[in-house]
RODRENDREN-943189 format. One record per atom (N, C-alpha, C, O, CB): residue in one letter; x, y, z. Coordinates in steps of 0.1 Angstrom, whole numbers, plus 5000, padded with zeros to 4 digits. Glycine has a CB too. Example, Ala and Ser with C-alpha at 12.3 -4.5 7.8 and 13.67 -1.06 7.14 Angstrom:
a513249435078;a512349555078;a513249675078;a514249675085;a511349555090;s512849785071;s513749895071;s512950005079;s513450115080;s514149945057;
END
This chain:
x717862778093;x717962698105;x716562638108;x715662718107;x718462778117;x716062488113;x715462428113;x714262438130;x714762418141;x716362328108;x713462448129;x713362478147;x713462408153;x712962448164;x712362518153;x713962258154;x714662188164;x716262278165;x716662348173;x714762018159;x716862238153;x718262368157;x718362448166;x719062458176;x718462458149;x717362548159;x717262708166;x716762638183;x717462678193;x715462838155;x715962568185;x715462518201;x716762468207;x717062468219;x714162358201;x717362438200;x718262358212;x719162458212;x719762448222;x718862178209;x719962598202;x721062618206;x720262768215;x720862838223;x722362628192;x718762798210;x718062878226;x718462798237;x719162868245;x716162888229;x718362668241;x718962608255;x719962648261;x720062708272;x719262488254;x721062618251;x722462618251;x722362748255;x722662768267;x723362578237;x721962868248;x722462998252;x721563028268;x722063098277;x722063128239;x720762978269;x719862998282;x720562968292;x720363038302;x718662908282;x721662848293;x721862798298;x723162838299;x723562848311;x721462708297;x723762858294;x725362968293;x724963108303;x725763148311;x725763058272;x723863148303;x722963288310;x722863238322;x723463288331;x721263348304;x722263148323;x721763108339;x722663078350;x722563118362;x721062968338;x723962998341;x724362938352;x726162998346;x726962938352;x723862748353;x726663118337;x727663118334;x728762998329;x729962988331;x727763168343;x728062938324;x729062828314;x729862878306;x731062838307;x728262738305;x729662968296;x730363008287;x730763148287;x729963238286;x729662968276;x732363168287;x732563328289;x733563388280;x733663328270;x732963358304;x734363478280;x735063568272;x736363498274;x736763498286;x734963728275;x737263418263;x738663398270;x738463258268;x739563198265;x738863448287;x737263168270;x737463028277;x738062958264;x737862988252;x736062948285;x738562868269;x739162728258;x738662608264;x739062548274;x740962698256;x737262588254;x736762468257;x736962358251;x736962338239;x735662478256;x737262258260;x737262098261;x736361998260;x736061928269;x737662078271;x735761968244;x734161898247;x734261768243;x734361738231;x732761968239;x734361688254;x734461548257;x733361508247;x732161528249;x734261508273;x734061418233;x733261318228;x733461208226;x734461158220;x732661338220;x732161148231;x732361008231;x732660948220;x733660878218;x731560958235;x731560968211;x730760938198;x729660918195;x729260878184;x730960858193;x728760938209;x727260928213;x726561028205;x727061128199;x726960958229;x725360998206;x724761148198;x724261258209;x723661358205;x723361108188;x724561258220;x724361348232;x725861418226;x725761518218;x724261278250;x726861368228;x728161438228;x728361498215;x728961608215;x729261358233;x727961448203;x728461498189;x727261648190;x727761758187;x728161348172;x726261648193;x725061748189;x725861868201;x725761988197;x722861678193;x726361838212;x727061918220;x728661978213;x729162088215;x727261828233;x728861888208;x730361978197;x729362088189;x729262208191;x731461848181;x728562018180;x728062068168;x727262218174;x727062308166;x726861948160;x726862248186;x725762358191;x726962438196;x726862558194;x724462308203;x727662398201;x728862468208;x729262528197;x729262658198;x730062378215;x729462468184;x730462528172;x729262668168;x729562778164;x730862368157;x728162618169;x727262728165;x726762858173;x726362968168;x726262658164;x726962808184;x726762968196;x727863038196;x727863168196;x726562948215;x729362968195;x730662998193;x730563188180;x730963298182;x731462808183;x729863118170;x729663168154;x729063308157;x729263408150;x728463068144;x728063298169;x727563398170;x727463438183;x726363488185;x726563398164;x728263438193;x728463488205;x729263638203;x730063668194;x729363378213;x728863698212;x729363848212;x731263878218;x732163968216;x728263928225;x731263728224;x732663718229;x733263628221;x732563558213;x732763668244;x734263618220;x735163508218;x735563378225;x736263398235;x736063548217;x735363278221;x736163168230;x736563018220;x735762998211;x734963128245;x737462928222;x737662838213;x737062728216;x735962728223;x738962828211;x737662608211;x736662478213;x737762388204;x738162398193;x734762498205;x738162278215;x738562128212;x738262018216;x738361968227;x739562108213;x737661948203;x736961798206;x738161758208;x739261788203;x735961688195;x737561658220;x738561498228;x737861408230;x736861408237;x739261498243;x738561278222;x738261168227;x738961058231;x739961028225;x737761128220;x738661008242;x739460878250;x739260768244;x738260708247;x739160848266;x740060718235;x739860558232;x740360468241;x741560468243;x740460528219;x739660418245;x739660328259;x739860198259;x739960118269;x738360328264;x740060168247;x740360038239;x739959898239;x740459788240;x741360028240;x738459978238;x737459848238;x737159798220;x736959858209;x735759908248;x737259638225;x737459588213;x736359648199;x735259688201;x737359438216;x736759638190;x736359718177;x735759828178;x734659868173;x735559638168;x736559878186;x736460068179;x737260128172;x738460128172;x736660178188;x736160208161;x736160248147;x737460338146;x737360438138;x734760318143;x738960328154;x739560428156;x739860578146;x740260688150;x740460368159;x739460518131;x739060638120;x737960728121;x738060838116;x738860588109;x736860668128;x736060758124;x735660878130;x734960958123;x735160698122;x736060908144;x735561028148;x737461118141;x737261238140;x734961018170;x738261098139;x739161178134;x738861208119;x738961328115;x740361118137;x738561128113;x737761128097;x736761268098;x736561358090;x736660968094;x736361238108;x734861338111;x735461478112;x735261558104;x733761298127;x736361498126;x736561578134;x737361688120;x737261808119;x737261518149;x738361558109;x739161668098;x738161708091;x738261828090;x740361628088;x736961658083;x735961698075;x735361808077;x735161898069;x735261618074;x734861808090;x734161938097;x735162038099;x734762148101;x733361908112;x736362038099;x737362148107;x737662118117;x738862088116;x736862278110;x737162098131;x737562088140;x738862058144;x739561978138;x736862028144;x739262148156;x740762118164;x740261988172;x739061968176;x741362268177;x741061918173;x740961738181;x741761688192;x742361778197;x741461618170;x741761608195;x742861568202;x742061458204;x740861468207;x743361648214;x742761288201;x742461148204;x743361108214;x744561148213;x742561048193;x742761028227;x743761008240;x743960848240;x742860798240;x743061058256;x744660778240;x744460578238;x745060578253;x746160608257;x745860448223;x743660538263;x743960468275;x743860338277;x742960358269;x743360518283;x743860218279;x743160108278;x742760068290;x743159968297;x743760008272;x741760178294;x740260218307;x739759998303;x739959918312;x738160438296;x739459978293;x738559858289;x739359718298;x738559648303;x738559828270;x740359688299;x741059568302;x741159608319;x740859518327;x742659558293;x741459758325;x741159718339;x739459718341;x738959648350;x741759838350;x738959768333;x736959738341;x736959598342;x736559548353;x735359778329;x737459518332;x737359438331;x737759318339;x737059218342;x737559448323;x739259358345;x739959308353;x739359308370;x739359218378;x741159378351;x738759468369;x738759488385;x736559478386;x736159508397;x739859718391;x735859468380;x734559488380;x733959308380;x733759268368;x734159588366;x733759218389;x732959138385;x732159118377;x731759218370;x732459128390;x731558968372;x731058948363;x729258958370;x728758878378;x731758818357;x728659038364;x727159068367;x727259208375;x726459248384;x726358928377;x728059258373;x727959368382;x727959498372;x728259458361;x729159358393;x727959608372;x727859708364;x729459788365;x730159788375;x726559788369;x729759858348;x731059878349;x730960048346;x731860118343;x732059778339;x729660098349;x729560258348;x730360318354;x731060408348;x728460318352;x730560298373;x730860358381;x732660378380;x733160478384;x730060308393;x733160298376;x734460248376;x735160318363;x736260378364;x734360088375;x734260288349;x734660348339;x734760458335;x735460488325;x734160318334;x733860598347;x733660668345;x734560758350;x734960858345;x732660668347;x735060668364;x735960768371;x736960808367;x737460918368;x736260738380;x737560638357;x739060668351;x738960748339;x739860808334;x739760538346;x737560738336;x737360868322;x737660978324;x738561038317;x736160908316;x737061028333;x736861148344;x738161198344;x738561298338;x736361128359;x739161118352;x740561138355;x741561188342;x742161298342;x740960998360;x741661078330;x742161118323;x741661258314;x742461318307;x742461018318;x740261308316;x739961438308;x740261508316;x740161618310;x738561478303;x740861568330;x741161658340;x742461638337;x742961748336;x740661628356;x743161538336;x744961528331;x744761628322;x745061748323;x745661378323;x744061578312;x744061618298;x743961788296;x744861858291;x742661538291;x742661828302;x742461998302;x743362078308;x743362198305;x741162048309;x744662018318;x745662078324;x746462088312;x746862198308;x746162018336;x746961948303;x747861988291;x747462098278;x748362138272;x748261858285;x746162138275;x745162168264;x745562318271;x745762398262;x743262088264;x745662368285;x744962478289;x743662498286;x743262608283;x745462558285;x742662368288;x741762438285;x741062478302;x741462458313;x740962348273;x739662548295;x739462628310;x738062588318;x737662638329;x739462808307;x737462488309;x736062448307;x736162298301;x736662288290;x735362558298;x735762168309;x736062078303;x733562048299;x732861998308;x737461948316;x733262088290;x732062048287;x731661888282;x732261818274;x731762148278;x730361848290;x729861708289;x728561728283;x728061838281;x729761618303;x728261638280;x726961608269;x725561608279;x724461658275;x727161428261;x725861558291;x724661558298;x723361608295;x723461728299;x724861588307;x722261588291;x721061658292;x720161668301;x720461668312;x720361638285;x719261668298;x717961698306;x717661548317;x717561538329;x716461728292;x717461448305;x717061338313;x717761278322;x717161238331;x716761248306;x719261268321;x719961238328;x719861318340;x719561268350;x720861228322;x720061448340;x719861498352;x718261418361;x718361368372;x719861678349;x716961418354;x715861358357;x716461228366;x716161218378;x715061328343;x717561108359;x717461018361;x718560978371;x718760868376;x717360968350;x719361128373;x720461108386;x719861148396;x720161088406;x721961178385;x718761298396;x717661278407;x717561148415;x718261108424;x716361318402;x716361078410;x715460968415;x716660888415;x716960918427;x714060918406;x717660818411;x718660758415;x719660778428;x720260688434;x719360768406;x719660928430;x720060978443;x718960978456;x719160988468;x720461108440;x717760958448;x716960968463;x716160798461;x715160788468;x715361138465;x716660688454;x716060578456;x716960508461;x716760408469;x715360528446;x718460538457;x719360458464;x720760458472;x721660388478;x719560388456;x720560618469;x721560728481;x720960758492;x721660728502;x721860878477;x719460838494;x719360898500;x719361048502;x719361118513;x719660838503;x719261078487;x720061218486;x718961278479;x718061218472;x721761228478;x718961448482;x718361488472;x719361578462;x719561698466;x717161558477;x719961538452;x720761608445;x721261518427;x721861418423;x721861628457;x720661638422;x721161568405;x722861608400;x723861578407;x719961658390;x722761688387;x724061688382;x723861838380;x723061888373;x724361588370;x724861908388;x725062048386;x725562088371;x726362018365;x725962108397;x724862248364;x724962218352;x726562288350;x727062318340;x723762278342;x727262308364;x728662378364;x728862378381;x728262408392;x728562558356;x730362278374;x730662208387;x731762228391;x732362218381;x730562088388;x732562258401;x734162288401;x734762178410;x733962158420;x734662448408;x735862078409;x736161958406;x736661988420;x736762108425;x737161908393;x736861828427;x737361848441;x738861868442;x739361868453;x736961738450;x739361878433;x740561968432;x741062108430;x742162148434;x741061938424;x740162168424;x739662298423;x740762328409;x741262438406;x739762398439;x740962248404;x741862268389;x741062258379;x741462308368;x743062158385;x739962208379;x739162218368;x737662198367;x737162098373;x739662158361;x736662298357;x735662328360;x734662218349;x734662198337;x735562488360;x733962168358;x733362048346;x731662158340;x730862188348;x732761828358;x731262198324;x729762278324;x729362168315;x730062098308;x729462458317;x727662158315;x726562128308;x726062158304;x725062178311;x725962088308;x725862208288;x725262308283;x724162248280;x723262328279;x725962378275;x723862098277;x722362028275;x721362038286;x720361968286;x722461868272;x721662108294;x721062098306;x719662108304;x718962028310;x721562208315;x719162178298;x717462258289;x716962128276;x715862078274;x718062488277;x717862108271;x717662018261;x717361888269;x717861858280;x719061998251;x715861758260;x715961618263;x716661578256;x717461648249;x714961548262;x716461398257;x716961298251;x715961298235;x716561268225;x716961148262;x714761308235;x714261268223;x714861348215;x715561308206;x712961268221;x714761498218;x715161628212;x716761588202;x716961598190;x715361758228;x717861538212;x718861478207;x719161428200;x719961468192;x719161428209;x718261288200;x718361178191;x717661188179;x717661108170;x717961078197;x716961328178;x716061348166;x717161408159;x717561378147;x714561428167;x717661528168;x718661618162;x719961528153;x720361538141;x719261728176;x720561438161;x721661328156;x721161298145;x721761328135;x721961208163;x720061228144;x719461138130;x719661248122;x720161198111;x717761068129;x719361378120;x718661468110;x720161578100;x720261648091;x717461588122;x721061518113;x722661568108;x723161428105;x724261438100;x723761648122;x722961338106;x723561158105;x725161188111;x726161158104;x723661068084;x725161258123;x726361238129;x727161078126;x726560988119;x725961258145;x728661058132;x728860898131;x728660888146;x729160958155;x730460818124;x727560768146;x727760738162;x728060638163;x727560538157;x726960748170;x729260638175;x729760528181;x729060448193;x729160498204;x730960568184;x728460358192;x727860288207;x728660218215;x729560148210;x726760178205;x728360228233;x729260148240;x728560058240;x727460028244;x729760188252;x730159968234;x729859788236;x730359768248;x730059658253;x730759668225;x730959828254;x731159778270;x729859768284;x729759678291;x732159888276;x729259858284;x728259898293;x726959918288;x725859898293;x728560008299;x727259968277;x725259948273;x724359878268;x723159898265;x724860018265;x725159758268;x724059638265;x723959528280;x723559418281;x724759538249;x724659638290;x723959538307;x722559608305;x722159718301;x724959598328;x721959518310;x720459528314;x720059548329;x718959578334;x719859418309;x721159508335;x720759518349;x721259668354;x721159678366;x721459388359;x721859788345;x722259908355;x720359958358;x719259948353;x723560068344;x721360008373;x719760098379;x719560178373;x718460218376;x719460168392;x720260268361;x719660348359;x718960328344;x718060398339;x720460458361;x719360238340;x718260178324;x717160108331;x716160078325;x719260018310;x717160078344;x715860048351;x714960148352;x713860138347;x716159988362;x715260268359;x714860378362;x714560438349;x713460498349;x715760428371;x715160448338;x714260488323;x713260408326;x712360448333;x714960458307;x713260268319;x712160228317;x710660248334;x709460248335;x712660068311;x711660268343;x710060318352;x709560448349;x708360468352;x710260328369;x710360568341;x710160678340;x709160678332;x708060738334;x711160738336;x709560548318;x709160558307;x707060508308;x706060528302;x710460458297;x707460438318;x706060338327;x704860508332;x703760548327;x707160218350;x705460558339;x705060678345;x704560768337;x703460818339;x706060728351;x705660788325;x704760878316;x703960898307;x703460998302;x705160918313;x703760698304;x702960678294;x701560738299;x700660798293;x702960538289;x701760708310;x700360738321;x699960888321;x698860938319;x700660698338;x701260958325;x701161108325;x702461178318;x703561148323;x701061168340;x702361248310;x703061298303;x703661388306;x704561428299;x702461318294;x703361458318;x704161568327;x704961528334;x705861608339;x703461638335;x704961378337;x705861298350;x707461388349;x707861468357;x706061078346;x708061358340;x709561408337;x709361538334;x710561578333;x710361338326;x708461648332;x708861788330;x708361838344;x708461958344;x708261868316;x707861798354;x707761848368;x708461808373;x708661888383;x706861838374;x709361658372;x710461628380;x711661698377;x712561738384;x710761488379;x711561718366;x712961838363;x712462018368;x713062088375;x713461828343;x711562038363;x710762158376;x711462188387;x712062288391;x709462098383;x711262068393;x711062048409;x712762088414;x713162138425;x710461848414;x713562058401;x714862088404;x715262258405;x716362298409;x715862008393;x714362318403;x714262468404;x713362508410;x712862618408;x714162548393;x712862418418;x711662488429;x711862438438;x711262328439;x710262478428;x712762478447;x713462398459;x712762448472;x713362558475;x715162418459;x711962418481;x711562488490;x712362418508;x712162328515;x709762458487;x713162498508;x713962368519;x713462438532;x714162418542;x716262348519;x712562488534;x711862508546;x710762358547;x710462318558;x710862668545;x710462298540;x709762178534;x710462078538;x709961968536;x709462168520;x711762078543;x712861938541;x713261928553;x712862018559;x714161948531;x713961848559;x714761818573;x716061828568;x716761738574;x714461658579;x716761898562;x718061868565;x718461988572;x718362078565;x718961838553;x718962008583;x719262068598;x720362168591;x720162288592;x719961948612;x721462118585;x722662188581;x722262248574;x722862358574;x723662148577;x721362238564;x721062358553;x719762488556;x719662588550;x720462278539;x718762428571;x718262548572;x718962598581;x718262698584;x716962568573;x720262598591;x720762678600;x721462758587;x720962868583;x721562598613;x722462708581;x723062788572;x722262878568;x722362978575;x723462728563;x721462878560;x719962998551;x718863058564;x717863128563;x718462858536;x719463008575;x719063148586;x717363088589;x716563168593;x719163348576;x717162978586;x715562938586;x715162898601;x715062788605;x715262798575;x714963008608;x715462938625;x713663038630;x713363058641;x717763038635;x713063068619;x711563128618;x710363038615;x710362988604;x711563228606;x709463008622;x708162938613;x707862988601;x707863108600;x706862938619;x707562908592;x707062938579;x705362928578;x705062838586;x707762848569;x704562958574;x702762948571;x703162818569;x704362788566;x701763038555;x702162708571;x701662598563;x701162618546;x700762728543;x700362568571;x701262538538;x700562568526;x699362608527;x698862688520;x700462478518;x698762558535;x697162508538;x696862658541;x695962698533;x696862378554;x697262758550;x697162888557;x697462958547;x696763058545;x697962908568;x698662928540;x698963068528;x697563058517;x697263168511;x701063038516;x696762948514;x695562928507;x694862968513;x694163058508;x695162828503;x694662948518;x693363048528;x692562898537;x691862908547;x691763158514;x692962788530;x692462638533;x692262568543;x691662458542;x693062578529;x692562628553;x693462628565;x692262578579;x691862678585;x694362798566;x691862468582;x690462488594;x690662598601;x691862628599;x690062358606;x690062708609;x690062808617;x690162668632;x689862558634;x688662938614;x690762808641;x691362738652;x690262658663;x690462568671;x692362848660;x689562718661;x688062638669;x687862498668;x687362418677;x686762688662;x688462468649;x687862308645;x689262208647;x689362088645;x687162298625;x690262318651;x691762238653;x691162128667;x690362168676;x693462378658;x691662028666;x691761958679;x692761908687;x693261798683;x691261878679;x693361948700;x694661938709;x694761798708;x693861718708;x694561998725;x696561778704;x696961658706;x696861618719;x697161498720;x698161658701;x696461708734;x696061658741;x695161548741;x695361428744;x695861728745;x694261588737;x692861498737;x693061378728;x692661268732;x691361588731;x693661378718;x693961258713;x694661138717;x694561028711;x694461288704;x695661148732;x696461078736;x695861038749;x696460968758;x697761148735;x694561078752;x694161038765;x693460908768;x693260878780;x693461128769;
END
């Protein structure tokens, strides 16, 4: 095993530990597209599977969506070569984006949902118990800053999520893994990848904007994206205004200043009353 391998299926298991993704019993559902995020996520799955202390199964699915010239042979070609159990779904998701999404406008949000929808149908007929997505590292990075530049929110992509139906549980086992890491790993297996001709050649989504600002940021500093993903595990919400979350966590106490827990802190002599300033 190669030490990109061995690195990424340590993630995977790190990340099965952390957050309980993967357990004794489950029948997993791993949504692929034909991306190389989603194929290296079958392929790591099939490998922790090999050497897990528990047991649990695993079936690739794919939604053909029926956008024009897709390779409908090749991820089933793949899926019999390797072994894999399969399942192909033919929605034609492509003719309503198309129908209901203006022209210049982005068809992520729309596309995604009806994706979404039919894999939650889908894991009810499969029994399966775990529907797993490809998501990694960056993406969580890039749904952050997307949530707080044009939501308002502070919140990424949980790496285990339970659906607002409560029928089914969506995990991310790339959660620890990047995008380079991926795409090196894909090339080095020559997965088949399929690219979306529907959405990935808009140039205007915010979030291929938001890469390239990432990408701006880090040429500069090279830590930019491994402290922003940090930051998603160092949550200090005594630091934050949202009212509902420190009544809930009982935060109804002063906390030190940073400045004071350093020792940094002017002594009270050199403080000056907002009195005197307002007079």
């Amino acid at each position: 095993m190669d030490r990109l391998e061995k690195r990424l299926l340590d993630g995977v298991a790190r990340a099965s530990g952390d957050f309980g993704l993967l357990e004794p019993g489950d029948r997993v559902m791993v949504a692929v597209s034909g991306g190389k995020d989603s194929h290296a996520l079958l392929y790591l799955l099939r490998e922790i599977q090999r050497r897990a202390p528990f047991e649990f199964s695993l079936i690739a699915v794919n939604v053909d969506q029926g956008h024009p010239g897709f390779p409908k042979r090749c991820l089933p070609d793949y899926f019999e070569r390797e072994g894999y159990e399969y399942r192909i779904v033919e929605e034609d998701t492509y003719s309503v984006v198309k129908s209901k999404i203006p022209e210049n406008k982005t068809f992520c949000s729309l596309c995604s949902r009806l994706r979404r929808g039919i894999l939650y149908t889908l894991a009810g007929e499969l029994g399966a118990t775990k529907i797993a997505l490809g998501h990694h590292r960056d993406d969580l990075i890039e749904t952050l800053m997307l949530n707080l530049f044009y939501s308002g929110q502070i919140k990424a992509m949980p790496p285990k999520l339970l659906s607002d139906d409560g029928r089914n549980v969506v995990i991310r086992p790339l959660v620890y893994a990047s995008e380079a890491e991926l795409a090196e790993f894909a090339a080095l297996k020559a997965f088949p990848i399929i690219p979306c001709d529907l959405c990935g050649s808009q140039e205007n989504l915010q979030r291929k904007q938001l890469k390239h600002l990432l990408d701006e940021l880090d040429a500069k500093n090279p830590l930019v994206r491994r402290n922003l993903f940090a930051a998603l595990a160092n949550v200090r919400p005594t630091h934050l205004l949202d009212v509902e979350l420190s009544r809930r966590l009982g935060l109804t106490t002063l906390e030190p200043s940073d400045h004071a827990v350093s020792g940094s802190a002017p002594p009270d002599s050199d403080v000056v009353p907002l009195s005197a300033l307002v007079r």
